[in-house]
N, C-alpha and C positions, 0 to 999 in steps of 0.2 A: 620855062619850067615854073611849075605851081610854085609858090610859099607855102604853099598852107600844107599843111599833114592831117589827114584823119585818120583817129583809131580807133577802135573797138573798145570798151567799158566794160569791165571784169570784177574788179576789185573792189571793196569797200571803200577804200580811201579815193579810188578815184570817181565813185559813184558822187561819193560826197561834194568832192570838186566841179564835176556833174552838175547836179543842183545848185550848189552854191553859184558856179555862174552865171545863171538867170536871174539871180536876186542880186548879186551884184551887179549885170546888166544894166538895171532899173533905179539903180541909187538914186536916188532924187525926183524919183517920177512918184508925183502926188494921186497917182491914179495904178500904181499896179499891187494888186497884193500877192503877196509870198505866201507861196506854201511852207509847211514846217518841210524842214529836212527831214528829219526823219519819216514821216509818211510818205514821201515822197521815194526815197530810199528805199520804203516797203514793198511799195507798188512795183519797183522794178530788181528787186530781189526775188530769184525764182525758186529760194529755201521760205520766204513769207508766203510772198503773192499766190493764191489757189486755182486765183487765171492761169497760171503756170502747167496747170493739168491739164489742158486744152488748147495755150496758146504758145507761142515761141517768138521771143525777141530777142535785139543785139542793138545793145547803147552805140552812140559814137561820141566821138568830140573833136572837134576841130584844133588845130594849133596855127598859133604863126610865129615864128622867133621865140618859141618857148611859151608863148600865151595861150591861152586858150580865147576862141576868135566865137564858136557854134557850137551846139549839141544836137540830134536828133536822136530817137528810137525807131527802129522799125518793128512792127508785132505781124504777126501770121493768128489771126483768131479763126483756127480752124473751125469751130463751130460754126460761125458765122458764115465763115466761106462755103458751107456744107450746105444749108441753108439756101443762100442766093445761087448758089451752083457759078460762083466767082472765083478768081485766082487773085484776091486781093491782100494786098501787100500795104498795109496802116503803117501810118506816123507820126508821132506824137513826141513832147516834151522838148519841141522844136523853139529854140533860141539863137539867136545870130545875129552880130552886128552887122550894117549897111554896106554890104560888100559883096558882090556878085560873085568874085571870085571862093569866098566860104561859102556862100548857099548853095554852088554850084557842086563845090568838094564835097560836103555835104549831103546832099540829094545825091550823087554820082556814089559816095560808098554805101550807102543806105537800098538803091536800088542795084546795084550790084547783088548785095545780100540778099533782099526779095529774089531777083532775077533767077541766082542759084538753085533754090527752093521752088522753082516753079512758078512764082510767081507773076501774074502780064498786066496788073494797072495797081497803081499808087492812090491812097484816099487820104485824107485827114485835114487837119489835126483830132486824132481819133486816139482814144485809149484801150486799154485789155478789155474793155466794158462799158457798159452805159453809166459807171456810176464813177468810171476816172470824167476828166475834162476833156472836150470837144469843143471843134468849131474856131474858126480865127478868127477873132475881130477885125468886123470889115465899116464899123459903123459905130461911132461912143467912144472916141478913142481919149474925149475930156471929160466921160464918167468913171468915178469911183467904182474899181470892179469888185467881186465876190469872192469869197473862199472859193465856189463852185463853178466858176469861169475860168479862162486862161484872158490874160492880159495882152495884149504888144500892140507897137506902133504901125500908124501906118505903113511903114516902108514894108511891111513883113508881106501883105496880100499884091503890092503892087510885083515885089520878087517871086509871087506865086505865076501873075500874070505873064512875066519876062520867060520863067521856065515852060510855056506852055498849059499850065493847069487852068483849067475850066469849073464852074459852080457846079457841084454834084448836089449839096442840100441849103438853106440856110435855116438859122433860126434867129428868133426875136425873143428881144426882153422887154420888159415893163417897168416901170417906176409907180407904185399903186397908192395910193390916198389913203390911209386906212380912216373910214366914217367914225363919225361919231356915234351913230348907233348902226345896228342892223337894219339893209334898207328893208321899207317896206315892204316891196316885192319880194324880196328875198325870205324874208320870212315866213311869207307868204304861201310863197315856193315850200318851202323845209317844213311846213306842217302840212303839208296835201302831202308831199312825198313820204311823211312818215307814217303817215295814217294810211298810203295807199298801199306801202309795202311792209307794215310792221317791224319800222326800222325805228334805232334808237344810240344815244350817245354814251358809251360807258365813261367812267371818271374814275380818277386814278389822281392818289397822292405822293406817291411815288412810282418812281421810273421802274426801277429793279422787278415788280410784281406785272407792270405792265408787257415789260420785254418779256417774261417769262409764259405769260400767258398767250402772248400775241406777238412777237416776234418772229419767230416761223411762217407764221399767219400773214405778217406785213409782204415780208418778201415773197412769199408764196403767190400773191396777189399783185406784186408789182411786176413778178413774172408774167401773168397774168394778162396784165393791163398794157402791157409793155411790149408783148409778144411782136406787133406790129409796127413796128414804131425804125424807124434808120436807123442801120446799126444793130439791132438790139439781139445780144445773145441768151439767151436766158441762165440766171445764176445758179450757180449750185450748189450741195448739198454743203459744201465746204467754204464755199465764197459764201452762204450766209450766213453759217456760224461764223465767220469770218466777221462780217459786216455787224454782227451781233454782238461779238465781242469787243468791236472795235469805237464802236461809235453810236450803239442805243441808250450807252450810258451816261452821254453827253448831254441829250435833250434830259429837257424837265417836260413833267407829263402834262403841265397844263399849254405847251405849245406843239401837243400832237394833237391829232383829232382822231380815234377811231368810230366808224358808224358800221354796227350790225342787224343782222336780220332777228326774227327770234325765238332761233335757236342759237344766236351769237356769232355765227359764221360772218367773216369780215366782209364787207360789202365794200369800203371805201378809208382810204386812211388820206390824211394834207399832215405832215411833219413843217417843220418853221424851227427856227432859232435865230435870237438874236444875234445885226450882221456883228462879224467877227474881223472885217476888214482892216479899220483902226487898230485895232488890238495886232492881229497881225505883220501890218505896217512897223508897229514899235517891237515889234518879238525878233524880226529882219528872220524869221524862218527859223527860230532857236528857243528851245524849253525854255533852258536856263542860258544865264542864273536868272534872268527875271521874266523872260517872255510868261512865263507861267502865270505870271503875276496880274497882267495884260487879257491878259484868255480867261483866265478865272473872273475877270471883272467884266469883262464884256456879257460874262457866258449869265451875270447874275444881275445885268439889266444895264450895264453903261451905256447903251447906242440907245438911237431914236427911232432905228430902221430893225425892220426884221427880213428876216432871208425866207422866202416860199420852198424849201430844197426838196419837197416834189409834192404831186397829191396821183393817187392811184384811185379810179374805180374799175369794179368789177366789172366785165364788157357789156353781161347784160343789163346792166341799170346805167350805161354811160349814155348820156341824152337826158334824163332822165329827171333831172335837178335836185340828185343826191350830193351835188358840190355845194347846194343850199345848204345842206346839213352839216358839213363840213367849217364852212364862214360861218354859220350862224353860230359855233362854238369857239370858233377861233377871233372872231372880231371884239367880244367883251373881255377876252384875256389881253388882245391886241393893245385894247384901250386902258386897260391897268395895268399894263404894262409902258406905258409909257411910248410905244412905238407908232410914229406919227405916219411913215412909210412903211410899205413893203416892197423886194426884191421880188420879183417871179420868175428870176432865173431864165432858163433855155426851154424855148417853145417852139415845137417845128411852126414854119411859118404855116402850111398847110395843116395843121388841126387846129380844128376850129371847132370842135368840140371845147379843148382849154382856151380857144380865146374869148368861145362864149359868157365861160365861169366871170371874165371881168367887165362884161357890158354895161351891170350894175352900179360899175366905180369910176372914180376922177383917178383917169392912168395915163398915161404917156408913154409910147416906144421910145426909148432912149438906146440901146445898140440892137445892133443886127451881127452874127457872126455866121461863119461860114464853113461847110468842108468841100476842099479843092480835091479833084480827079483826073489823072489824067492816065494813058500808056504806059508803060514802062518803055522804054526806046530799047532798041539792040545795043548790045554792046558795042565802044568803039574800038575797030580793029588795031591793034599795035603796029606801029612805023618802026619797018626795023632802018 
């Protein structure tokens, strides 16, 4: 007979618990950063989250002798399934110690749940959307990860292996050199592309008038750019006011980049903030009383590195070398800024569109992460 017990996630308090044990997990691990509790919490509160209009999940958490051992989510992104004309059954927010026996209880109530629902193959680590975290680290497991990545150890993809799951996508990351100036070519590039499409760079000294003007605009355009891309369900009217209210007013205007045509209609946006990793690290996933203090210092230039957290163009100018225009604006902030590297975050391995944008620079792939796919099995018949 099992040890371990899994159950279903309901409650505030135990969402909380939820959370909190992935960062306690990791205590001492110089390489994983914590998300805040509370965003995290939001994400999977279906009175916040507006994925919620379109998708359906169920927490779990493992136990063993009263501990908590694992966590998993499973989500139904109807949309998405509608789409590929799939019966796919997502799982995210997947933590667990080295233990066959919990990964196994684990996956087993998780697919249960899809199973009920119709559901007949398992993906992930996947979120309500392209804009939670994805992908398991299969590759960089001794880099410093990102707000915008999920962390874990090795053992986590070889227990992928052991359950039968198979490579459905990967993606890679970069470690970028930010130049000393703008390369020449590059430049080069961003003034033929601006003269051949009468594009141009607006400037903005504060945030709040930018969001106002072009916020809608952003997302509308990521929808846009994104339409095609694994995964990707297009956000809504709600998940952008969402996204708008949540976290436009984070960045500072001079580490966005937007480029228009000219009538002003958005052509292409690259968003950046300084990483927030370290800051993170010491907050252990908590406002207060001081995390705030840490976030606030990062957020007003304490790192060396900056985070790439996406760049969108329009499809018909993508090829085109409007990501010239894009660096050409963000490389002299880069540099008074103090930031010596940048992040480029998650990139399907296959577009090569975004991997052209770095041919330019002194990069290095440093991880590679992964989403596993497999069947959903039959149920096992009960022994009476």
């Amino acid at each position: 007979m099992s040890s371990v017990f899994v159950h279903p996630i309901y409650s505030a308090d135990q969402f909380e618990q939820y959370v909190r044990f992935g960062i306690d997990l990791y205590k001492g691990n110089d390489c994983y950063v914590p998300p805040l509790i509370r965003d995290d919490m939001a994400t999977l509160n279906p009175d916040v989250n507006p994925a919620f209009d379109f998708c359906e999940a169920q927490s779990f958490m493992a136990f063993r002798n009263g501990e908590p051992v694992g966590t998993i989510t499973g989500i139904i992104n109807k949309v998405a399934n509608e789409k590929t004309g799939r019966h796919d059954l997502r799982f995210g927010f997947l933590e667990f110690i080295d233990d066959a026996e919990v990964v196994d209880a684990l996956f087993e109530a998780v697919q249960d749940w899809g199973r009920s629902r119709g559901m007949t193959e398992i993906v992930g680590p996947m979120g309500f959307s392209d804009m939670d975290h994805e992908g398991m680290l299969i590759e960089g497991f001794d880099q410093l990860g990102t707000m915008a990545t999920i962390y874990n150890p090795p053992y986590y993809p070889e227990h992928m292996a052991r359950l039968g799951f198979e490579k459905d996508v990967d993606w890679v990351e970069f470690r970028i050199k930010v130049p000393e100036a703008i390369p020449e070519k590059h430049q080069r590039i961003a003034e033929i592309v601006s003269r051949k499409f009468g594009l141009h760079v607006p400037h903005f000294k504060n945030i709040k008038p930018l969001a106002k003007k072009y916020g809608q605009a952003i997302f509308d355009l990521i929808n846009e750019a994104y339409a095609g891309l694994y995964g990707y369900s297009p956000l809504t009217e709600r998940q952008i006011q969402y996204y708008i209210a949540e976290y436009i007013g984070m960045l500072t205007p001079d580490n966005v980049c937007l480029v228009v045509d000219a009538d002003d209609r958005l052509v292409a946006v690259g968003i950046s903030m300084p990483s927030m990793s370290r800051a993170l690290q010491k907050s252990r996933g908590r406002l207060w009383p001081t995390g705030w203090f840490h976030l606030l210092k990062a957020l007003k230039g304490g790192s060396d590195v900056v985070d790439l957290l996406l760049v969108a163009v329009k499809p018909e100018f993508q090829g085109k070398g409007v990501n010239a225009l894009l660096f050409n604006h963000l490389i002299p902030t880069f540099n008074a800024r103090g930031y010596k590297e940048a992040e480029s975050n998650l990139e399907l391995e296959g577009n090569e569109n975004v991997q052209k944008q770095w041919e330019y620079f002194e990069r290095r792939q440093h991880r590679r992460r992964r989403a596993f796919r497999k069947a959903i099995p039959a149920p096992v018949p009960e022994t009476k």
